[in-house]
Each structure stands twice: as C-alpha cells, then as structure tokens.
matplotlib code that plots the C-alpha trace (Angstrom):
import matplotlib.pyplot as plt

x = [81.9, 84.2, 86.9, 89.7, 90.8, 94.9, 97.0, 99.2, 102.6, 104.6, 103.5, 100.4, 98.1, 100.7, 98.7, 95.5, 93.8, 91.6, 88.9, 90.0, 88.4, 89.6, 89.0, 88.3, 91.3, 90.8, 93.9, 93.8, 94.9, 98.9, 98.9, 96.6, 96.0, 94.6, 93.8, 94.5, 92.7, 94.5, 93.2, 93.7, 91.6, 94.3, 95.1, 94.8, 98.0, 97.6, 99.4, 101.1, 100.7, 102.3, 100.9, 103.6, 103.0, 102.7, 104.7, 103.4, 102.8, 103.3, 100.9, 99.4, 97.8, 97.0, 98.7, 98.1, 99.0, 99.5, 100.4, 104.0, 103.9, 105.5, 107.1, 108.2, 104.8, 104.6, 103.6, 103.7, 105.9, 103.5, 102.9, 106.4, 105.6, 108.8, 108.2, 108.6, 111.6, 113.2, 112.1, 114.5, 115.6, 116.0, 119.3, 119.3, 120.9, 119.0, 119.9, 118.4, 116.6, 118.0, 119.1, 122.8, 126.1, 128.7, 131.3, 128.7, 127.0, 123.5, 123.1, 125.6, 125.0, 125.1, 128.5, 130.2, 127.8, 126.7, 123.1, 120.7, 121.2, 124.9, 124.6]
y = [87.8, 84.7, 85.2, 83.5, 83.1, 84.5, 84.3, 87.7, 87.4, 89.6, 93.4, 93.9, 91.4, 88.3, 85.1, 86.0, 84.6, 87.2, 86.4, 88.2, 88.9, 87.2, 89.1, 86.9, 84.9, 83.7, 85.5, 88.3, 92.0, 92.2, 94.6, 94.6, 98.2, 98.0, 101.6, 101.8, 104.5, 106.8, 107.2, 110.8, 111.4, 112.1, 110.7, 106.7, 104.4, 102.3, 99.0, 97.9, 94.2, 92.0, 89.2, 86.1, 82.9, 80.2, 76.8, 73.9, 70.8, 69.3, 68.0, 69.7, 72.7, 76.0, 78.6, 79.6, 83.2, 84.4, 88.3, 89.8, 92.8, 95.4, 98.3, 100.4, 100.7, 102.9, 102.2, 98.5, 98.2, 98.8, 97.4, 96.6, 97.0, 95.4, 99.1, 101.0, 103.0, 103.0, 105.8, 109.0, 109.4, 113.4, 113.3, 111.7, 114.1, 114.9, 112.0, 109.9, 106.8, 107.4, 104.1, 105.1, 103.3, 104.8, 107.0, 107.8, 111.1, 110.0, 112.7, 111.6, 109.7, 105.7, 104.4, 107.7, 107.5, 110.5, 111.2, 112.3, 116.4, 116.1, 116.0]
z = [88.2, 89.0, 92.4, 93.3, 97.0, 96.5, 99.4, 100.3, 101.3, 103.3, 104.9, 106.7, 104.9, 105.5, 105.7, 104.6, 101.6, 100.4, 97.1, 94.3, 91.0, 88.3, 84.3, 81.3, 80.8, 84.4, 86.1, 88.8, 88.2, 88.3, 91.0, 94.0, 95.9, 99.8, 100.7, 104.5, 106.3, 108.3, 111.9, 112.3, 108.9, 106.4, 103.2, 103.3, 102.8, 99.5, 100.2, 97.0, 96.0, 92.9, 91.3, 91.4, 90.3, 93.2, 93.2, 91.4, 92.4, 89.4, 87.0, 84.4, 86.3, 84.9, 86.7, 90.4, 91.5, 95.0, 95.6, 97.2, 98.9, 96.7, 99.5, 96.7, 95.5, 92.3, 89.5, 87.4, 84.7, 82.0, 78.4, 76.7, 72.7, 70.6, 68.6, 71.9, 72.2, 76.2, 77.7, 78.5, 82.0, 83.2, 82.6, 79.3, 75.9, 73.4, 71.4, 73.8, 72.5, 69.1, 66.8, 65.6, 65.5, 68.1, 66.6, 63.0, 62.1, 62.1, 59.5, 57.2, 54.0, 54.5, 52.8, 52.0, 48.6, 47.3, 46.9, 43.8, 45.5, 44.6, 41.1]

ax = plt.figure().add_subplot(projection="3d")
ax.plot(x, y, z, "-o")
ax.set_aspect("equal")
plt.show()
C-alpha cells in the first residue's frame, strides 16, 4: 500500500507530519481517528481529525491534503445522494421531509380537477 506524509494542524498532534495511507484514487481517508490511551486504564480518547486541502503553490499540481483537528468529533457528514431527503431532527412533525407547497393540502387533487372516482 502507498502513504503519504500529511501534516496535522492544531490539538495534540500540531506539527507533526505523520504517513498516512492513501486508497486508490490516491487521497487519504476524510477523517483521521488517533485513539489516545487513558493512563488510569479507561476508555481511550479518539482524537478527531479532517481532511482539508493544503495551499497551492501554483502550477498544475494534483491536490495536497493536510488534516485539522476536528474538537467536535462525531461523526463525518456522510454520503449526500441528490435523491436523499434531509433528515428529520427530534423535533420535526410528522410532515417532516415532505415535498408540498405551503398553504396546499397535499392530499387534494392537483388544479381543483376532478378525478376518474368522481364520476
């Protein structure tokens, strides 16, 4: 497997360049998790790290990635299909998510027409 030496900005790992693998198109994973032992033998800290893309220095370069440290951790953002409808916070209706005009029943037949059940 090919590696790429990425710098880490910010949080514990400031400075250093680490090698990182890279996956078949040649770019490193978008996030980067550093499990931290804890010294008293709990659960390990995961240090949370985002792909960014470095500065150019003009030219034609492919691109160059360095890693931000991410406090928030969590998880990425995930895949964003165009046929994906947003997802529903808790405190969302149960028409969340739902593809209707304001002010329309979204039950009602389209242009006041009526349909083949009305004779």
């Amino acid at each position: 497997m090919k590696s790429e030496d990425t710098p880490f900005e910010g949080g514990p790992m400031d400075g250093r360049v680490l090698p990182v693998l890279v996956g078949m198109t040649g770019h490193p994973p978008k996030t980067y998790r550093i499990p931290v032992p804890d010294p008293d033998g709990g659960a390990p800290t995961v240090l949370v790290y985002r792909r960014v893309p470095r500065e150019s220095r003009g030219g034609l370069r492919f691109a160059r990635w360095k890693y931000a440290y991410a406090p928030e951790g969590g998880k990425g953002a995930g895949r964003k299909w165009p046929w994906s409808k947003p997802e529903a916070g808790p405190d969302a209706g149960p028409d969340a998510g739902r593809d209707t005009l304001p002010g329309t029943d979204p039950d009602a037949t389209p242009g006041g027409k009526p349909d083949d059940a009305h004779g």
